[in-house]
KEKE-3310 file (N, C-alpha, C; in steps of 0.2 Angstrom, whole numbers, plus 5000, padded with zeros to 4 digits):
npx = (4771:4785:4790:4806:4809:4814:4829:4828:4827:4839:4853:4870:4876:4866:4868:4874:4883:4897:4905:4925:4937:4949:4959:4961:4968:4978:4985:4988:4997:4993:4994:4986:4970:4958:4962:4965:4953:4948:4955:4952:4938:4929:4913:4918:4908:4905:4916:4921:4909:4914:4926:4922:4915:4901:4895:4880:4878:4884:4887:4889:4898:4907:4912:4917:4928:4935:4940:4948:4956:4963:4968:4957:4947:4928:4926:4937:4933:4922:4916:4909:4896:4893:4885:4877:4878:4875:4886:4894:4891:4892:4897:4902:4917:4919:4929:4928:4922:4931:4928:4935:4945:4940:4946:4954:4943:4939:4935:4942:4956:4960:4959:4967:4975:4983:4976:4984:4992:4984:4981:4992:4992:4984:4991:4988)
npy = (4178:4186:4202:4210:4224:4239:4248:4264:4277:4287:4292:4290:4303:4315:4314:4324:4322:4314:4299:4298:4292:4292:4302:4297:4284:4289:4296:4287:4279:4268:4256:4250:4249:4246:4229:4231:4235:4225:4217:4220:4215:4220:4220:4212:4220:4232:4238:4241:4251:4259:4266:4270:4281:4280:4276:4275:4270:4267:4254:4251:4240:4242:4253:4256:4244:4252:4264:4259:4251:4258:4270:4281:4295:4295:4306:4310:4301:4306:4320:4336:4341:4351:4361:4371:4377:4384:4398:4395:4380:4365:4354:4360:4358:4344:4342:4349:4340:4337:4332:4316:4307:4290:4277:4260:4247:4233:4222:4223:4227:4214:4205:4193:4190:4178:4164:4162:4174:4183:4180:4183:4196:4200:4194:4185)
npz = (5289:5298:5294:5295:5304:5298:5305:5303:5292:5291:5281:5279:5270:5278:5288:5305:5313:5312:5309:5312:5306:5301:5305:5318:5316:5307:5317:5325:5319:5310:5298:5288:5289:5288:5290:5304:5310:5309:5316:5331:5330:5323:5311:5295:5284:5295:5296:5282:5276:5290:5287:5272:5278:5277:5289:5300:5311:5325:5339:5357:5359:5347:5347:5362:5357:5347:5354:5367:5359:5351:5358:5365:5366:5364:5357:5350:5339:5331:5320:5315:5303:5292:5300:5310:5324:5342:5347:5358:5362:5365:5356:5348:5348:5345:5331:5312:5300:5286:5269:5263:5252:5249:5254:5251:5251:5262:5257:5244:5248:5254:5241:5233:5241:5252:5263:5272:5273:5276:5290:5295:5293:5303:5313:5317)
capx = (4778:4788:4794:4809:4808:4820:4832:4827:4829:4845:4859:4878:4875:4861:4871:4878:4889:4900:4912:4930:4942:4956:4964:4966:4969:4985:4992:4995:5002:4989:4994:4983:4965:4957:4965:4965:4948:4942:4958:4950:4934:4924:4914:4919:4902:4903:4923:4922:4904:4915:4932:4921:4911:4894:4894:4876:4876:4889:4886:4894:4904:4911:4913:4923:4933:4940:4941:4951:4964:4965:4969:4957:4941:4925:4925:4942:4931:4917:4918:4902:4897:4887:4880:4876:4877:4877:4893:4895:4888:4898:4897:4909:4923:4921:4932:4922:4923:4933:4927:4941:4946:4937:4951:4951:4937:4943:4937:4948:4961:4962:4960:4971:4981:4980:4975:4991:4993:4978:4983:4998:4993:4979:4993:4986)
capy = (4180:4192:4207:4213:4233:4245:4254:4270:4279:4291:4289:4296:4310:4316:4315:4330:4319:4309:4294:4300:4289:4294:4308:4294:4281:4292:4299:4281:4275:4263:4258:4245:4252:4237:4224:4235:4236:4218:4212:4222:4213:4223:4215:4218:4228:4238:4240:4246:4258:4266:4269:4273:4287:4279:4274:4278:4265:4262:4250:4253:4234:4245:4261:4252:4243:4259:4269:4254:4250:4268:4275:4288:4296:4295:4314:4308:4297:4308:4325:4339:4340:4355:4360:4378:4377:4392:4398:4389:4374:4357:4351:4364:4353:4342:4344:4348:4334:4337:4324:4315:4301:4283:4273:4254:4239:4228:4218:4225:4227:4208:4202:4191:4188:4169:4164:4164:4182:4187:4178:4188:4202:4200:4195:4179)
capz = (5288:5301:5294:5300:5303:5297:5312:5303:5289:5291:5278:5282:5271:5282:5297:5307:5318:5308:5314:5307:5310:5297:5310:5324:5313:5306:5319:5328:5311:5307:5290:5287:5294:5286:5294:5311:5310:5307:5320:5336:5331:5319:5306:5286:5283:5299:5294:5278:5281:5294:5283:5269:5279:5279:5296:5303:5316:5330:5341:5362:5359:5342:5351:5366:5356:5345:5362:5369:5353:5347:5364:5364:5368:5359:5354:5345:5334:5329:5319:5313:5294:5291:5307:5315:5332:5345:5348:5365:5363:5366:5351:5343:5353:5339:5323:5306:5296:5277:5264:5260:5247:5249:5255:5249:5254:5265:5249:5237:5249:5253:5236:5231:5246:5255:5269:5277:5273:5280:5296:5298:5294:5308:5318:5320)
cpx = (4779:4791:4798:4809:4815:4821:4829:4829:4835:4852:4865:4877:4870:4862:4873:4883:4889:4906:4916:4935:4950:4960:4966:4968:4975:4988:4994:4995:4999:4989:4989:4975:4960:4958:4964:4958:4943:4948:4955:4941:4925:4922:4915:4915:4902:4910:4923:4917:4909:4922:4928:4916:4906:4893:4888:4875:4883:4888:4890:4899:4910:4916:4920:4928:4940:4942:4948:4957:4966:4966:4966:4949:4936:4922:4929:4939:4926:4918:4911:4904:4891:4881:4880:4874:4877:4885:4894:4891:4892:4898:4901:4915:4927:4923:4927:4928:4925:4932:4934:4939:4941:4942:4951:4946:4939:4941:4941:4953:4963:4961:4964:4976:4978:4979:4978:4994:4988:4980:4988:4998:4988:4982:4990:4989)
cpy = (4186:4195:4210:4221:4235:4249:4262:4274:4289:4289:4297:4304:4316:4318:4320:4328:4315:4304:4297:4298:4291:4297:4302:4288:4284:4295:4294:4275:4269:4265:4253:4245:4246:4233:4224:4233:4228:4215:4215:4219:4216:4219:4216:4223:4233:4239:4246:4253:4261:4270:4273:4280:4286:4275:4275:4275:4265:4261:4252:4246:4238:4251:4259:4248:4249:4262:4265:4252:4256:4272:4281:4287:4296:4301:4313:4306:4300:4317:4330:4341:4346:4356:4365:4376:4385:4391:4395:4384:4369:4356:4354:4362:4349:4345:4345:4343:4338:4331:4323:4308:4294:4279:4265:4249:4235:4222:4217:4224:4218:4204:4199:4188:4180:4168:4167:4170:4186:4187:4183:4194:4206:4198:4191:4172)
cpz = (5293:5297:5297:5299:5302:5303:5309:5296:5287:5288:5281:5278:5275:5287:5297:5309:5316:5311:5307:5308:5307:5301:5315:5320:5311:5310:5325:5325:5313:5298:5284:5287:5293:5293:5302:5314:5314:5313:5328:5336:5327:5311:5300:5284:5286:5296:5288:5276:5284:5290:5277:5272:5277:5284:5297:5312:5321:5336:5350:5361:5352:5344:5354:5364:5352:5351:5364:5365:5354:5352:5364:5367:5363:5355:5348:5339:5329:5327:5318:5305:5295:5296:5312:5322:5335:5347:5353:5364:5361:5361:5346:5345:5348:5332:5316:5301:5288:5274:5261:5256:5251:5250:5252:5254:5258:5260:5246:5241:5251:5249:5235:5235:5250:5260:5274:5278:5276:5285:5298:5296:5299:5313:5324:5318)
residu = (UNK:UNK:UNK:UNK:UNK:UNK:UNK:UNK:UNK:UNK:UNK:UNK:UNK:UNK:UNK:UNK:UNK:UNK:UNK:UNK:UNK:UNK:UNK:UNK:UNK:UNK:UNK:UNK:UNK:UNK:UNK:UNK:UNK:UNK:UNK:UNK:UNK:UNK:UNK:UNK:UNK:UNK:UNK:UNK:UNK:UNK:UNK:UNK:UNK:UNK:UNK:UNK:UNK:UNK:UNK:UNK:UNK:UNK:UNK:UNK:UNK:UNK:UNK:UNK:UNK:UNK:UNK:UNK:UNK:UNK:UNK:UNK:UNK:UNK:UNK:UNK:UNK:UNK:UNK:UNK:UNK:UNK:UNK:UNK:UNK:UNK:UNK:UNK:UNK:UNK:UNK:UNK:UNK:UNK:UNK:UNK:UNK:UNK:UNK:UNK:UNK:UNK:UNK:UNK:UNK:UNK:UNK:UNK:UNK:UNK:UNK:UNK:UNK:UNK:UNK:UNK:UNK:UNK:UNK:UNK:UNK:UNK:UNK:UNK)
# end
């Protein structure tokens, strides 16, 4: 029997550099981030990991598509959580990350809605 390996044992609270996407995600009035998420081609687990802030993993087809929707750079997407740096060092560029609220699952948020609702709200 092949066992498959584990990528690694680094969970998000552990991280320094954190994906954050609520800042670009609200200020080009995404009201839906769900939906967003999954219509650019992200899949429901990596979706809500990233809205939930345990991202550890993003992928450059995941990366490229945020960059690419979200008109932005990938500095935009990623903040620091507890993380001394020397006073010049690049990485102080990045925003520090505030823990914020748990947004809804793309579960919970499409619960209960029909097909046809989904479709159109993916704008499909």
């Amino acid at each position: 029997m092949i066992r498959k390996k584990k990528r690694g044992t680094l969970k998000p609270n552990k991280s320094s550099i954190v994906l954050d996407l609520k800042n670009v995600l609200t200020a080009r009035g995404i009201i839906h981030p769900s939906a967003f998420l999954l219509k650019i081609g992200i899949n429901v687990n990596s979706a809500n990991k990233m809205l939930k802030g345990e991202a550890v993993q993003v992928n450059m087809k995941q990366l490229t598509a945020l960059c690419l929707n979200l008109n932005c750079t990938p500095n935009d997407l990623f903040a620091l959580r507890d993380m001394e740096l020397p006073q010049h060092h690049m990485l102080n560029q990045l925003e520090v990350h505030q823990a914020k609220a748990t947004e809804l699952t793309v579960k919970e948020w499409l619960a209960g809605k029909s097909v046809e609702e989904v479709r159109e709200l993916m704008g499909k």
